[in-house]
C-alpha positions as semicolon CSV with decimal commas, in nm:
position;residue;x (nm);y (nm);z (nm)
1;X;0,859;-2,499;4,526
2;X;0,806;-2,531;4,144
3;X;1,103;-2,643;3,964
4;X;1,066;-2,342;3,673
5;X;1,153;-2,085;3,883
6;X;1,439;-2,023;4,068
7;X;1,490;-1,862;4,392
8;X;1,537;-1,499;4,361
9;X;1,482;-1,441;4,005
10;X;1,250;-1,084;3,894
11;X;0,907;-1,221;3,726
12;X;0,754;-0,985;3,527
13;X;0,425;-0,976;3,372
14;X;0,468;-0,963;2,941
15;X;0,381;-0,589;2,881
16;X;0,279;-0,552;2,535
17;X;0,385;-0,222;2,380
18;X;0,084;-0,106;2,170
19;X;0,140;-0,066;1,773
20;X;0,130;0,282;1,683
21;X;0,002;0,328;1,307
22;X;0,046;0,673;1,116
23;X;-0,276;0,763;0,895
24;X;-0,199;0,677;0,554
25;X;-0,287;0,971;0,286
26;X;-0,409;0,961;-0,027
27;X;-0,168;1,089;-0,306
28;X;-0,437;1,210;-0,551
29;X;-0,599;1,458;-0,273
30;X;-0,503;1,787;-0,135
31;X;-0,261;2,058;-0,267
32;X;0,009;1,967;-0,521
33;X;-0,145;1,621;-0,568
34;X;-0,063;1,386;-0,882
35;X;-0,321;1,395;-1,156
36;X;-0,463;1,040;-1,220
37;X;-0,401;1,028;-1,650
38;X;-0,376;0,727;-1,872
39;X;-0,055;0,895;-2,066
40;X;0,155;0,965;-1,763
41;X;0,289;0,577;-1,712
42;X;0,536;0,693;-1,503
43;X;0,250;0,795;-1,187
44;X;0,030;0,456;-1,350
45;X;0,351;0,244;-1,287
46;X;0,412;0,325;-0,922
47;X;0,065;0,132;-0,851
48;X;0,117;-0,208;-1,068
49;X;0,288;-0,477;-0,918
50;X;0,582;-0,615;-1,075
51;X;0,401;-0,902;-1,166
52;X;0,172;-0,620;-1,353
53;X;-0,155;-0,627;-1,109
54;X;-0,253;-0,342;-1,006
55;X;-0,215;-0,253;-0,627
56;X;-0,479;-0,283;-0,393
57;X;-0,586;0,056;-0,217
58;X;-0,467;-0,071;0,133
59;X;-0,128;-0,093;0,018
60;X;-0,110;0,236;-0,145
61;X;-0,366;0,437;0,069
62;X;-0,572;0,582;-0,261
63;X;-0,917;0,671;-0,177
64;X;-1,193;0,443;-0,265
65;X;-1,287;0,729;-0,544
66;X;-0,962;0,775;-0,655
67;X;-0,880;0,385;-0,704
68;X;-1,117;0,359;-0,985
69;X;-1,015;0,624;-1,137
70;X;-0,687;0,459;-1,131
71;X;-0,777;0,171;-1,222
72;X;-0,958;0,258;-1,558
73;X;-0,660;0,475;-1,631
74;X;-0,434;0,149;-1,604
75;X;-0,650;-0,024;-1,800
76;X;-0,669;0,230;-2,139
77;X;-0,281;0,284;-2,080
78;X;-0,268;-0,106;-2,108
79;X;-0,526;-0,100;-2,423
80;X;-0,345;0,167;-2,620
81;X;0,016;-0,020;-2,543
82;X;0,144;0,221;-2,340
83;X;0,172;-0,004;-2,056
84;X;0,244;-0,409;-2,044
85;X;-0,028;-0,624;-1,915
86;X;0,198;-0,863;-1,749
87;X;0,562;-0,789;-1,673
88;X;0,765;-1,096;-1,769
């Protein structure tokens, strides 16, 4: 008799529940989707960090296509001053 377990007690094997993960979409596709332009800060601003880095596409679940579109949009919005390089 092993001293860990006691006389009458249920073992059960661990039964892992598995992790269920939605598809993430991307925002700039399909019907009614945001247009990716270096005026609009307001859509530009949702995708920097608030250290002022710019998401990566993981996080926010833009396309590969659509993320460097994004990207160069950040980065004129940040060369004409409409948008701070680093948030301080």
């Amino acid at each position: 008799m092993s001293d860990y377990i006691e006389e009458g007690e249920n073992l059960k094997p661990s039964v892992r529940k598995q992790f269920f993960r939605r598809r993430k979409s991307c925002p700039f596709t399909g019907q009614n989707a945001m247009k990716i332009d270096y005026k609009d800060t307001r859509i530009l601003v949702k995708f920097v960090s608030e250290r002022g880095k710019m998401m990566p596409s993981r996080i926010t679940a833009v396309s590969i296509k659509k993320q460097r579109e994004l990207a160069v949009a950040i980065r004129r919005a940040r060369f004409l001053a409409l948008m701070p390089y680093v948030n301080g």
